[in-house]
Backbone bond lengths (Angstrom), bond angles and torsions (degrees), N, CA, C in turn:
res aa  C-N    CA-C-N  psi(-1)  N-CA   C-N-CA  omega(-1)  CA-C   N-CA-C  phi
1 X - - - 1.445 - - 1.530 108.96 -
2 X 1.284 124.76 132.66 1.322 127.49 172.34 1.568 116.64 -111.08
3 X 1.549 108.39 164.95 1.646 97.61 -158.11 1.894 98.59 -143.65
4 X 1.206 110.54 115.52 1.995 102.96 -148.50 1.980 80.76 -96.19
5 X 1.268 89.79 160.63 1.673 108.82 169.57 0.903 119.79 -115.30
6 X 1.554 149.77 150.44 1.277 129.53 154.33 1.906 90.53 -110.63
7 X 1.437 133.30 114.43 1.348 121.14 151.03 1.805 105.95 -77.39
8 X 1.187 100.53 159.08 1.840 112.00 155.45 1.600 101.37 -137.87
9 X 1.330 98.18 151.79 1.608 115.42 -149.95 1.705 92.77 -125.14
10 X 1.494 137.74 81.03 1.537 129.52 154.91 1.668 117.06 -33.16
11 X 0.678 136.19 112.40 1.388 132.95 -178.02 1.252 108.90 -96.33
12 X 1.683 140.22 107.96 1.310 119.78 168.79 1.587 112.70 -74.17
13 X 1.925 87.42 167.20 1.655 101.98 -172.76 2.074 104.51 -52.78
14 X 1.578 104.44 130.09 1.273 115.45 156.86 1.678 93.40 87.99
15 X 1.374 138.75 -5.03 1.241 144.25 -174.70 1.898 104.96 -98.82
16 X 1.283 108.47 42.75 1.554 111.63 173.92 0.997 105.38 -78.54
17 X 1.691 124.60 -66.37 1.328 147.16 -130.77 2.086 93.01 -93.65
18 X 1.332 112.80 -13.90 1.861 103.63 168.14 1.417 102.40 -102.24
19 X 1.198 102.90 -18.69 1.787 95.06 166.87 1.487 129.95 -62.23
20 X 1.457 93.99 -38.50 1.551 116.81 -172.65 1.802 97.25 -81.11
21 X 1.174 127.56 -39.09 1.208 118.84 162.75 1.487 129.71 -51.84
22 X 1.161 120.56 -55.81 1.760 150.97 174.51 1.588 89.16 -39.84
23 X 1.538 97.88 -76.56 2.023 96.14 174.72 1.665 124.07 -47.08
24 X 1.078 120.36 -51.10 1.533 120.46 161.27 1.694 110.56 -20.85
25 X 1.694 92.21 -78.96 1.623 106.12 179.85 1.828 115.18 -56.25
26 X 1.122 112.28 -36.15 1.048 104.16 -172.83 1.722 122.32 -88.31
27 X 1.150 99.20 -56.22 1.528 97.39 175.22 1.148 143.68 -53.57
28 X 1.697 114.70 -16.64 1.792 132.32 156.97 1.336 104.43 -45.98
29 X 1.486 119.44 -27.94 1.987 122.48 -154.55 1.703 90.30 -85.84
30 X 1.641 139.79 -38.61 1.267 130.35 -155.00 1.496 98.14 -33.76
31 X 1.485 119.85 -55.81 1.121 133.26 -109.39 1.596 85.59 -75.59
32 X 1.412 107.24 -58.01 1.529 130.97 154.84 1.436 137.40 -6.39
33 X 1.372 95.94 -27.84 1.960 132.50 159.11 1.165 125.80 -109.81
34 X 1.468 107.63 -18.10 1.549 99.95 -174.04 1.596 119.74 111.37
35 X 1.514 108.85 8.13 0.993 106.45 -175.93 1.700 132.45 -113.01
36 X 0.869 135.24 -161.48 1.473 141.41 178.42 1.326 135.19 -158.74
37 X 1.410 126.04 126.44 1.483 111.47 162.99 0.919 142.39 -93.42
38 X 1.219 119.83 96.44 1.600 122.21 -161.18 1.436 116.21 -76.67
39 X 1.382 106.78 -34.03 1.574 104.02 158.97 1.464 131.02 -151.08
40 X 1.121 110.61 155.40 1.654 118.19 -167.69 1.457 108.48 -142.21
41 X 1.889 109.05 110.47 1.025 122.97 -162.74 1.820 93.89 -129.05
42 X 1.743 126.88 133.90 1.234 162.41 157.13 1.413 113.65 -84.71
43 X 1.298 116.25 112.70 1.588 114.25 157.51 1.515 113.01 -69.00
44 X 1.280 109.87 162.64 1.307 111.75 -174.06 1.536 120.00 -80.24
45 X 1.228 103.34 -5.91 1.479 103.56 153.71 1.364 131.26 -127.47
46 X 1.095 108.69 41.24 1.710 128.36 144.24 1.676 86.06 88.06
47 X 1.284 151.19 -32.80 1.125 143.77 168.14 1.292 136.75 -30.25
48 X 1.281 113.34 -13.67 2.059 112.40 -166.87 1.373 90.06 -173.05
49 X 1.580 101.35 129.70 1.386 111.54 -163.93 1.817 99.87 -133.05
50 X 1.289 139.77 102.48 1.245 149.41 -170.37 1.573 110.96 -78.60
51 X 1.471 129.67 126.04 1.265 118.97 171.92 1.715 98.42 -127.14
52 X 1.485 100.50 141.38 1.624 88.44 172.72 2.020 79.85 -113.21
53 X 1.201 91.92 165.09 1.689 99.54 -159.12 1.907 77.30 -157.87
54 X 1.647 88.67 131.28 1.972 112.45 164.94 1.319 107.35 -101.87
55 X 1.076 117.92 174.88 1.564 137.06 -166.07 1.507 106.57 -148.70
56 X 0.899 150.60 74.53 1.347 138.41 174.07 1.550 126.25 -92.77
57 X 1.590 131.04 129.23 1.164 122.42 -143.72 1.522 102.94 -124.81
C-alpha cells in the first residue's frame, strides 16, 4: 500500500539558499523509509515550494 503527501513549503524573504540546503540533507533519507519524490514544484518567486512525496509500505 502506498500513502502520497502533498507538503507546501512558505519560504521566508532571503531564506532560499537554507532551504535549498535542508533539501540536499534531507531528501537523500526518503529512500531510507520508503519514500519518493515524485514531484517538486517552485513558485516563480522563490516563496512556496510544493512536494508531492510517496510512502510505500
Amino acid at each position: 500500500m502506498a500513502v502520497t503527501y502533498l507538503m507546501l513549503a512558505r519560504l521566508p524573504e532571503g531564506g532560499l539558499g537554507a532551504f535549498d540546503a535542508y533539501e540536499g540533507a534531507v531528501l537523500p533519507l526518503l529512500a531510507e523509509y520508503g519514500g519518493r519524490l515524485e514531484r517538486r514544484l517552485r513558485a516563480l518567486d522563490d516563496q512556496v515550494e510544493a512536494h508531492l512525496i510517496t510512502f510505500h509500505q
